[in-house]
C-alpha positions as CSV (number, residue, x, y, z in Angstrom):
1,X,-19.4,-26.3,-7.8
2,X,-20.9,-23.3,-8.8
3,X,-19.8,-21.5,-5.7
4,X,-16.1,-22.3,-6.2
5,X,-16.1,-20.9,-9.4
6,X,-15.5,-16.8,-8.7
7,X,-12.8,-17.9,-6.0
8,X,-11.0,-20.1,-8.3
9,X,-11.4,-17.5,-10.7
10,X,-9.9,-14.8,-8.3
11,X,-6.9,-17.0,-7.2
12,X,-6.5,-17.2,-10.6
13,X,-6.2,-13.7,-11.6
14,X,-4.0,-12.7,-8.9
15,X,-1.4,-15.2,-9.5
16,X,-1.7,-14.6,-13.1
17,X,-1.3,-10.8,-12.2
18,X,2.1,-10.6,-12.1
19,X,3.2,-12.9,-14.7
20,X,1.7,-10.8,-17.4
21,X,2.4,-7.3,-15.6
22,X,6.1,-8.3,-16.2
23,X,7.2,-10.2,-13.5
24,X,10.4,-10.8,-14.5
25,X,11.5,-7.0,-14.3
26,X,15.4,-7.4,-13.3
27,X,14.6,-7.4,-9.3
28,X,14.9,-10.2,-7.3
29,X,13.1,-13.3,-8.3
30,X,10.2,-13.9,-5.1
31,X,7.2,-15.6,-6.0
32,X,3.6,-14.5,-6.1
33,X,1.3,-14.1,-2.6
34,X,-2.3,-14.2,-2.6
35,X,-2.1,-10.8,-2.8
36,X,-5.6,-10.0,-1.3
37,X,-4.3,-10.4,2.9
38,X,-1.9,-8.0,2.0
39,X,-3.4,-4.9,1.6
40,X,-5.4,-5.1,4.7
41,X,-3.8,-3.2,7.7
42,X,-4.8,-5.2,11.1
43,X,-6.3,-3.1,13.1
44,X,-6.8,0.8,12.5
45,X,-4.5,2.9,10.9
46,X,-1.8,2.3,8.8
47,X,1.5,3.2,9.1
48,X,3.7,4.3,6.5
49,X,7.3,4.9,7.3
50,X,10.8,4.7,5.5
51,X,13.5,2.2,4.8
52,X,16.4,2.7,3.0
53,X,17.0,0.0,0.0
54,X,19.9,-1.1,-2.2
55,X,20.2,1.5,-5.4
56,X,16.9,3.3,-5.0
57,X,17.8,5.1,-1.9
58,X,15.0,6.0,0.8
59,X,11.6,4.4,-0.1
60,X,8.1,4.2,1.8
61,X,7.0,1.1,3.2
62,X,4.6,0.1,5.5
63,X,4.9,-0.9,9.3
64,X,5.9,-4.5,8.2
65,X,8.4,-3.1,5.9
66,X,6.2,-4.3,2.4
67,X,7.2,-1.8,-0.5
68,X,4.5,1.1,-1.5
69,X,4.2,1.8,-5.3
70,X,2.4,4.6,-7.0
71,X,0.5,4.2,-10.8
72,X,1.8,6.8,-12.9
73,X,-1.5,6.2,-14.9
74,X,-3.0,7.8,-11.5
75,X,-4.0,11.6,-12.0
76,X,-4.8,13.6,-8.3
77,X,-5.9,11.1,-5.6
78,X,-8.5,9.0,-7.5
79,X,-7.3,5.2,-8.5
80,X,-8.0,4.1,-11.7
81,X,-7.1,0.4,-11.2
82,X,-9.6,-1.8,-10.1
83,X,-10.2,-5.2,-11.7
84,X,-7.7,-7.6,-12.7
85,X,-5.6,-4.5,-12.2
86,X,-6.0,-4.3,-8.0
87,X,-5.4,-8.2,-8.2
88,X,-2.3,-7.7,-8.9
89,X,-1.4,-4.6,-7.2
90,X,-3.5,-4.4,-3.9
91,X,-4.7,-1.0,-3.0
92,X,-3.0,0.2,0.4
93,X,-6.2,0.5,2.8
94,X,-7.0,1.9,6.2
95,X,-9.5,1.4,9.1
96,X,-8.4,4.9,10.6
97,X,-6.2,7.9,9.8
98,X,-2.6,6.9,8.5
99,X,-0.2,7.8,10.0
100,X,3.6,8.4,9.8
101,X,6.7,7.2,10.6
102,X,10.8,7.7,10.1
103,X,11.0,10.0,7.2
104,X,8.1,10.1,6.4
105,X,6.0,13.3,6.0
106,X,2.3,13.2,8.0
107,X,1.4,15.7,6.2
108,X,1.9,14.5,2.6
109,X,-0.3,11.3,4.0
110,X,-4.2,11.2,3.2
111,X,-6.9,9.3,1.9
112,X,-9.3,8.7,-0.6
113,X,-12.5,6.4,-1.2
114,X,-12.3,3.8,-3.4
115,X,-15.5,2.7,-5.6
116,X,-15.8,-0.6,-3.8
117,X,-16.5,2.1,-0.4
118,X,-12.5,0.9,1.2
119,X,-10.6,3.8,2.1
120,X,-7.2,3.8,0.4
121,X,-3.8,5.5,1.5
122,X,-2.4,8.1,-0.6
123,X,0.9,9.9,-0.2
124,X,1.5,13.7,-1.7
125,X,-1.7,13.1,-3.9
126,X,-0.9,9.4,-4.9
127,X,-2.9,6.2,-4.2
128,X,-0.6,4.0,-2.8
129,X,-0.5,0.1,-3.9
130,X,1.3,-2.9,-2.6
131,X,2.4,-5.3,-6.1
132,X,1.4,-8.6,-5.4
133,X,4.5,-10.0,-6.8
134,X,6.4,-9.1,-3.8
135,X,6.1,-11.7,-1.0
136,X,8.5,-10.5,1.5
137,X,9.2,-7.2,3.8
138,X,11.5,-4.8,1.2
139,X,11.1,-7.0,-1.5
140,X,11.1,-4.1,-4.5
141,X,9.7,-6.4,-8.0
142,X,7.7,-4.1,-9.0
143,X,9.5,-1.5,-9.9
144,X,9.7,-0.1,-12.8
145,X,7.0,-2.2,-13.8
146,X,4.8,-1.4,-17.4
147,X,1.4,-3.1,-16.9
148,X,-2.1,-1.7,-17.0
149,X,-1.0,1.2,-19.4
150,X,1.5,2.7,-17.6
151,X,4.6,2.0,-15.5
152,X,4.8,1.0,-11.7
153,X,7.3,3.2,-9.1
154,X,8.2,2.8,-5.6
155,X,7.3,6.7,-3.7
156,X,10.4,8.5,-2.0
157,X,9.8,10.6,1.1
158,X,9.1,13.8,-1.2
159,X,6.1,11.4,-2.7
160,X,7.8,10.9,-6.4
161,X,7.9,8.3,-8.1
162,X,12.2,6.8,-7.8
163,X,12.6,5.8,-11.5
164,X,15.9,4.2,-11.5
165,X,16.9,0.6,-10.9
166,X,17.2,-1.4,-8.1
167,X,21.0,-2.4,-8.0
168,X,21.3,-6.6,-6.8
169,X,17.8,-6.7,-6.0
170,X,18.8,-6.5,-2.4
171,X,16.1,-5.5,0.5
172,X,15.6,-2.2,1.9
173,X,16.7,-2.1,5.4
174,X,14.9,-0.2,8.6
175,X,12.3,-1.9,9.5
């Protein structure tokens, strides 16, 4: 019983992740993953590449089309979320060098080590994070989230955080 305790308890977290990071933010209403399969690149490197989306314009996203956010709490390359925190917005991770795709720029890509030793993607000096919340390819619900002291933004090709709205919740397209 005793063994089943710490993966309850993470199972827990991440679905409870979302729901007090603001799920409800306005985008379309997907339900909650598991959160931890996606951040994990099969195979070596990542790919990060573009897709264009419904009100926000051009966007990152990975090779299977999930949404990358940046943490405005984030200062240079070093990710301060971890805990609860990375529950709910998966770190992007890679086995190899990342590389890029579309409109995206190789050379804003790079990479910095996380404390738990995983290597995480980082785009013009930003970690990159997937948000839990989102459970399908384009899906854009964490936007503009405000949760672990400070607000959530999907990265355009110039690695800035887009700050407006997504209009209709619709799905990026691209892939």
């Amino acid at each position: 019983m005793t063994m089943r305790t710490p993966a309850l308890a993470v199972v827990l977290a991440v679905l409870a992740a979302p729901i007090a990071a603001g799920c409800g933010s306005g985008s379309s209403g997907s339900t909650t993953t598991g959160g931890t399969a996606m951040h994990q690149q099969s195979g070596g490197a990542l790919t990060v590449k573009t897709a264009s989306s419904s009100g926000l314009g051009t966007i990152l996203v990975d090779a299977q089309g999930r949404t990358v956010y940046l943490f405005q709490r984030d200062r240079g390359p070093t990710s301060t979320c971890s805990g609860a925190c990375i529950a709910g917005w998966p770190a992007v991770t890679t086995h190899g060098t990342p590389q890029a795709s579309g409109g995206a720029a190789a050379a804003k890509l790079g990479v910095t080590k996380r404390g738990d030793g995983t290597t995480q993607v980082t785009y013009a000096g930003h970690p990159l994070y997937y948000y839990a919340g989102d459970s399908a390819a384009g899906d854009t619900n964490g936007q503009g989230v405000n949760a672990f002291g400070a607000l959530w933004y999907v990265v355009g090709t110039n690695g800035s955080a887009i700050t407006t709205q997504a209009s209709g919740g619709g799905s990026p397209s691209g892939y």
